[in-house]
C-alpha positions in Angstrom: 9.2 147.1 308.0 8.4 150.6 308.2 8.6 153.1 310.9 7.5 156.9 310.6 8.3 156.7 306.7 12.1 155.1 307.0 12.6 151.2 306.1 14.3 148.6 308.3 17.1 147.0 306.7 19.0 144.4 308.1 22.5 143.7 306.0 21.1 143.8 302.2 17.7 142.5 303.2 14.7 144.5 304.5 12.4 143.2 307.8 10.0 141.9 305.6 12.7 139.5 303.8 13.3 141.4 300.5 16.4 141.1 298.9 17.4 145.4 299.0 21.2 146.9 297.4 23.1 148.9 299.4 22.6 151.8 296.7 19.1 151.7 296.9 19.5 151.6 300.7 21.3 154.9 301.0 18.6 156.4 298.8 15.7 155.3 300.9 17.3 156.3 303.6 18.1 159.7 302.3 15.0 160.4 300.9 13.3 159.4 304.5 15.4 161.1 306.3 16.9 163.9 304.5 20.4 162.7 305.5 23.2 163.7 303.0 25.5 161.1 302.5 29.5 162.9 302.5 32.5 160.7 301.3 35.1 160.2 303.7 38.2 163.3 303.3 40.3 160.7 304.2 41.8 158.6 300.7 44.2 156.2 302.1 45.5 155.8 305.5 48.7 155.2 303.9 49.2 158.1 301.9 52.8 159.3 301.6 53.5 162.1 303.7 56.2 163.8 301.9 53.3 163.8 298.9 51.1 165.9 300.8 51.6 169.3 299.8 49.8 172.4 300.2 50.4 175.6 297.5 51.0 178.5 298.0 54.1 178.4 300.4 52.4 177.0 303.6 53.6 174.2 305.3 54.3 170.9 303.5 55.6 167.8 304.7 58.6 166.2 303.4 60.2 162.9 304.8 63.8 161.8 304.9 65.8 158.5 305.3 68.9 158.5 307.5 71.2 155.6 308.5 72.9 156.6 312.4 76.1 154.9 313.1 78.3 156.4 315.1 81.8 154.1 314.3 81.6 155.9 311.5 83.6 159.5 310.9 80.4 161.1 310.2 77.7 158.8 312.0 74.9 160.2 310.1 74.3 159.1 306.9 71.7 159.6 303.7 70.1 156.9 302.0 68.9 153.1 302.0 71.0 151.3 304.3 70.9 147.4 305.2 67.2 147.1 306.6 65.8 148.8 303.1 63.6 151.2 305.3 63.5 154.2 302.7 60.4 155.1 300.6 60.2 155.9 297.5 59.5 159.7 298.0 62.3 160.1 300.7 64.4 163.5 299.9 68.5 164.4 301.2 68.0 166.8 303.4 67.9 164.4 307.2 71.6 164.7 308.1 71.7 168.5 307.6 70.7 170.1 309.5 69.8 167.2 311.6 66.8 167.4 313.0 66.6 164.4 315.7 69.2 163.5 318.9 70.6 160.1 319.0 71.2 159.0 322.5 72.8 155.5 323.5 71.6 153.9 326.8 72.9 151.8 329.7 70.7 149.5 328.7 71.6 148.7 325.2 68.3 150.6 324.0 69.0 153.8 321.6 66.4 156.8 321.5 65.8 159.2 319.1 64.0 162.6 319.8 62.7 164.4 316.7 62.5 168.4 316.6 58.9 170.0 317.1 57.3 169.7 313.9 58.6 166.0 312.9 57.5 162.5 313.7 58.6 159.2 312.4 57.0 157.8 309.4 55.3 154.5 311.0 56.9 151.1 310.1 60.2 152.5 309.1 62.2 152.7 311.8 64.4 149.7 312.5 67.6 148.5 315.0 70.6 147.1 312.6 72.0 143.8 314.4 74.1 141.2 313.3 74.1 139.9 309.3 70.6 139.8 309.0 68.8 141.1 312.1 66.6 144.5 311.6 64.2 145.0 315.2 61.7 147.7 314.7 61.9 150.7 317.1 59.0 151.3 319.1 57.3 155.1 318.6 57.1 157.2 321.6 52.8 157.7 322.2 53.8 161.2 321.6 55.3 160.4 318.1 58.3 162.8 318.7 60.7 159.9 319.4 61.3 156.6 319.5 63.7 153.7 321.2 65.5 151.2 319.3 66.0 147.9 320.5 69.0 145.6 320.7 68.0 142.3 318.2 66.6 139.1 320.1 68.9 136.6 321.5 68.6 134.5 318.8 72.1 135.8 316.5 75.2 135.8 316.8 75.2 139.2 317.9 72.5 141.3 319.6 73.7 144.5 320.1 72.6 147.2 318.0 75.5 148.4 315.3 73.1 150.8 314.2 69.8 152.1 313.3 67.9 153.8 310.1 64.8 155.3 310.2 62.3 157.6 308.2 61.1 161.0 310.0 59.1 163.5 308.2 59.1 167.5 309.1 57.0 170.4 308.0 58.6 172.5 305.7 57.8 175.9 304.2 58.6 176.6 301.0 
């Protein structure tokens, strides 16, 4: 059907029931209507942040994997820990200077608050409990923290023993 000079498409299919691409769509559509078609800036929604960099020494991003247990001597520690959390592209760098505060609750949840200019790297931020047990944190809405939670019922123990997470930070170079 046409209206004013621009076709009526309805999935690949015009009104009048002829079979139409999506290609050849666009271009009708352009031609009509003088529209310019712009591919998304986005590329992935799961782009590694520590990957996107910007020359020229402005601000990059760079992300780090920490384990926090505080039995230990020094209850920060660097690297993959039980829960396998880290990425690939994870640098040393998140116990010194630490750039997050760890603070145990009443109620058996942890929190972590990140410094201004850090956030946690989504799916990668888990509770250690028991053998097995890894319970994902839950990000603060403001993504500049987040609280850990003590393992269902369901093992043998619940309590947390401790967590690991990834948080990235803008850098300068």
């Amino acid at each position: 059907m046409n209206h004013g000079g621009l076709e009526v498409l309805v999935g690949d299919v015009d009104v009048e029931g002829n079979k139409i691409s999506r290609r050849s769509a666009m271009k009708r559509i352009a031609a009509a209507g003088g529209v310019v078609w712009i591919a998304p800036a986005l590329q992935t929604v799961n782009m590694s942040r520590a990957s996107a960099q910007v020359p020229g020494g402005s601000p990059r991003t760079v992300c780090y994997c920490v384990k926090w247990d505080p039995s230990d001597a020094d209850p920060c520690d660097e690297g993959p820990g039980q829960c396998n959390v880290c990425t690939d592209d994870s640098v040393a760098g998140g116990c010194n200077p630490p750039r997050f505060t760890v603070t145990q609750n009443d109620d058996g949840t942890w929190s972590v608050t990140l410094n201004d200019g850090c956030s946690f790297l989504e799916g990668h931020a888990v509770s250690k409990c028991g053998h097995t047990q890894c319970e994902p944190a839950i990000p603060d809405p403001t993504d500049s923290g987040a609280t850990f939670l003590p393992c269902d019922d369901s093992g043998p123990t619940h309590d947390i023993s401790h967590i690991e997470f990834v948080y990235c930070c803008e850098v300068t170079d």
